[in-house]
N, C-alpha and C positions, 0 to 999 in steps of 0.2 A: 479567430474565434476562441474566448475562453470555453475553459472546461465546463462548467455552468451552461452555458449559452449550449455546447455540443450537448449535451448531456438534454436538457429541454427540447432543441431539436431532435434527436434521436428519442426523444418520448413519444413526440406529437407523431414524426412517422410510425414508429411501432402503431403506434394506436391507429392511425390510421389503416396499417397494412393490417392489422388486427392481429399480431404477433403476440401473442398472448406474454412465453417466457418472457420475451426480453421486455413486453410492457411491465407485466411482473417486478420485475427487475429494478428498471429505474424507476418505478414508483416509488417502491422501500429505499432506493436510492435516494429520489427525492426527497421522500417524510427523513432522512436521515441529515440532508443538509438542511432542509429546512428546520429541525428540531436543534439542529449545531447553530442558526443564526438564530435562534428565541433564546440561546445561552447567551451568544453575543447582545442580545439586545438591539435585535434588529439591525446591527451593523452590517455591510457590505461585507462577506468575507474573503479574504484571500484567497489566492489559488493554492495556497499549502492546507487550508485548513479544507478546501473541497479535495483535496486527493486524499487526506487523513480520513475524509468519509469516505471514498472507495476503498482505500487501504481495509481498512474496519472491517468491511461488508464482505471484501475476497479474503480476510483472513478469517471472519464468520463461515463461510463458506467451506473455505479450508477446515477449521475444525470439522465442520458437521461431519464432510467426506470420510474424514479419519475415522468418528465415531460409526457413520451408519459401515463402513468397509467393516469396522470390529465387530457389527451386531448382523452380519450376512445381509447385509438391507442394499445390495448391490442398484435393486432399482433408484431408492432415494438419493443411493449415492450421485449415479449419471444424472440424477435431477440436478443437483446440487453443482455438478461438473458442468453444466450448460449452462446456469448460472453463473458459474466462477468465470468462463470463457468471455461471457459478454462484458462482465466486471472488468477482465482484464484488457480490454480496451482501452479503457481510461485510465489506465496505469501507463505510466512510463517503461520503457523498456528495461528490463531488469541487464543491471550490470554478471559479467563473468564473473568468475573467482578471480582470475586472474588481473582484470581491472581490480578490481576490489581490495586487492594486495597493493595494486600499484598505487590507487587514491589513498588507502591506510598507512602507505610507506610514506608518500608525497607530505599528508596532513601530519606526519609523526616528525617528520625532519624539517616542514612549515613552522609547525609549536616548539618545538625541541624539547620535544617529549621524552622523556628519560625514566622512567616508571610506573609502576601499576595507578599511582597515583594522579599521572595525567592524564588516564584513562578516558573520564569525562568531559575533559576538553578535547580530548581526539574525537570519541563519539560524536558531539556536538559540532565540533566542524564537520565531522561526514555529514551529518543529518542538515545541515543548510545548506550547504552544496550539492548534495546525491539523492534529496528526499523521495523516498518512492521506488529509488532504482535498487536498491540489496534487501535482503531479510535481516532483521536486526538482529536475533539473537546468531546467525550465523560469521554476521560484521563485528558486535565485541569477543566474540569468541579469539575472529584473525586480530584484533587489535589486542586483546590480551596476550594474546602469543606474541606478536609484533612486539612490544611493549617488554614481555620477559625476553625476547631474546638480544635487549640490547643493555 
């Protein structure tokens, strides 16, 4: 079963079970891949571009936490966390650091990467191969350092 397909079934039960949050949830999920295939022009979309909309919406999510935690808003916050929980369902299992060293070591000595300069083609192989699994500004951060230290 694609992601799509889960994602509609886990609608229609919510709604049935009348779970409000998580109907909540993947509705704006839903208006969000549906408004990503009115860019496509009603194209079928991929399963990269349907996790680029979960991704979106758990990192939406993620901001809000940070701001309501800054503004003492601790209720909106746990709204927001029961939210981001359900989201993270349909994400792929996020890699360790430790993996994440070792695929940025693997994809560095794959390209034979030799400087800041190949930066972008490191990135870019992680990101077809790992998409979904690391936080990106945490993964060129290790690639940059990877990168200066050879």
């Amino acid at each position: 079963m694609g992601l799509l397909q889960r994602i509609e079934a886990d609608y229609l039960t919510a709604y049935k079970a009348k779970d409000t949050v998580r109907l909540s949830v993947l509705r704006l999920l839903k208006t969000s891949i549906t408004n990503l295939q009115v860019q496509h022009f009603r194209q079928a979309l991929a399963e990269g571009d349907i996790l680029d909309a979960v991704s979106k919406q758990a990192k939406q999510r993620m901001d809000s936490i940070d701001q309501f935690r800054a503004a003492c808003r601790d209720e909106l916050a746990a709204k927001e966390e029961a939210e981001l929980a359900i989201l993270r369902e349909y994400l792929p299992q996020r890699m360790s650091m430790e993996e994440l060293d070792l695929c940025i070591a693997a994809r560095i000595a794959e390209l034979g990467a030799s400087g800041a300069k190949d930066m972008g083609r490191v990135m870019q192989a992680l990101a077809s191969e790992y998409k979904g699994r690391y936080d990106g500004k945490e993964a060129s951060e290790r690639v940059r350092v990877a990168l200066q230290a050879r």
